[in-house]
C-alpha positions as CSV (number, residue, x, y, z in Angstrom):
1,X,80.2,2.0,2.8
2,X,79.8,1.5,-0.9
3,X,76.3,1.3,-2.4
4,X,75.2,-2.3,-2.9
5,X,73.3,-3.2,-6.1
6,X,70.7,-5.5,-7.3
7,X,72.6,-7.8,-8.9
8,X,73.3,-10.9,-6.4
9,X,75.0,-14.1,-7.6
10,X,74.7,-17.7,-6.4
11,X,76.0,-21.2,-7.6
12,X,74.3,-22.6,-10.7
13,X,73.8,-26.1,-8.6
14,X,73.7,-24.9,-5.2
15,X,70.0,-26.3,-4.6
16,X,71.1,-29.5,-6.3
17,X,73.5,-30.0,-4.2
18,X,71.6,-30.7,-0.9
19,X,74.0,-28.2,1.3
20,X,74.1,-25.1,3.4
21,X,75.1,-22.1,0.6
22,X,75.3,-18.8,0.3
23,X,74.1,-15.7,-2.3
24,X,76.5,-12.3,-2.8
25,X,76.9,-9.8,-4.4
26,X,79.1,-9.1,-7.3
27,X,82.1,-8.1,-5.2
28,X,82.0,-10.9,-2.9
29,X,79.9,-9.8,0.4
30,X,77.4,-12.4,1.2
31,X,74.0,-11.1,0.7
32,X,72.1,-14.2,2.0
33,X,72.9,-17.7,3.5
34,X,70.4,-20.2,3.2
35,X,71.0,-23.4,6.2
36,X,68.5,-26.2,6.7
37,X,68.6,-27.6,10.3
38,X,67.7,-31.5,9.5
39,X,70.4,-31.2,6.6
40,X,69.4,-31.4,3.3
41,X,67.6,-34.3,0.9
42,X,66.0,-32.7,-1.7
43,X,65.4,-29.4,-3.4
44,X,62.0,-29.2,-1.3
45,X,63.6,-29.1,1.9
46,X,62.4,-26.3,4.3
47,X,65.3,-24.0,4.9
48,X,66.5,-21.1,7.0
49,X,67.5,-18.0,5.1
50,X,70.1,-15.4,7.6
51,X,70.9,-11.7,6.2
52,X,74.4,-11.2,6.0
53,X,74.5,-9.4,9.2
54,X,73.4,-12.2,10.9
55,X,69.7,-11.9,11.2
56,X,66.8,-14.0,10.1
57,X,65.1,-13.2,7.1
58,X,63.0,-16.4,6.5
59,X,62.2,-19.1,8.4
60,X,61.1,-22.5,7.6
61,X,61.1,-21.6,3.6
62,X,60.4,-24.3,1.0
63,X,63.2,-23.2,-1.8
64,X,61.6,-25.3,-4.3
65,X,57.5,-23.9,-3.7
66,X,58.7,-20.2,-2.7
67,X,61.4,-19.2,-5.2
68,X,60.2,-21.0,-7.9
């Protein structure tokens, strides 16, 4: 398995958008995935956030008040 580094990428409007979407790294593996149950109205939506082998990493997250 090749050695995964810090640098993770994700869509310059993804929050914007108000949909499910995912972060990688540079060669294309997802690193995170970030779903919201009740779908998506705004940017302070709580969200889910899954590893990328499948496991919960955050639940119930506020993208706009936590990664901001």
């Amino acid at each position: 398995m090749a050695q995964k580094f810090n640098k993770i990428y994700i869509q310059q409007d993804a929050i914007a958008k108000h949909e499910d979407f995912d972060a990688w790294y540079e060669d294309g593996d997802v690193f995170l995935r970030f779903t919201s149950k009740q779908g998506w109205s705004s940017e302070k939506d709580r969200v889910q956030i899954m590893g990328r082998m499948g496991g919960q990493v955050g639940r119930d997250v506020s993208l706009w008040r936590d990664l901001s």
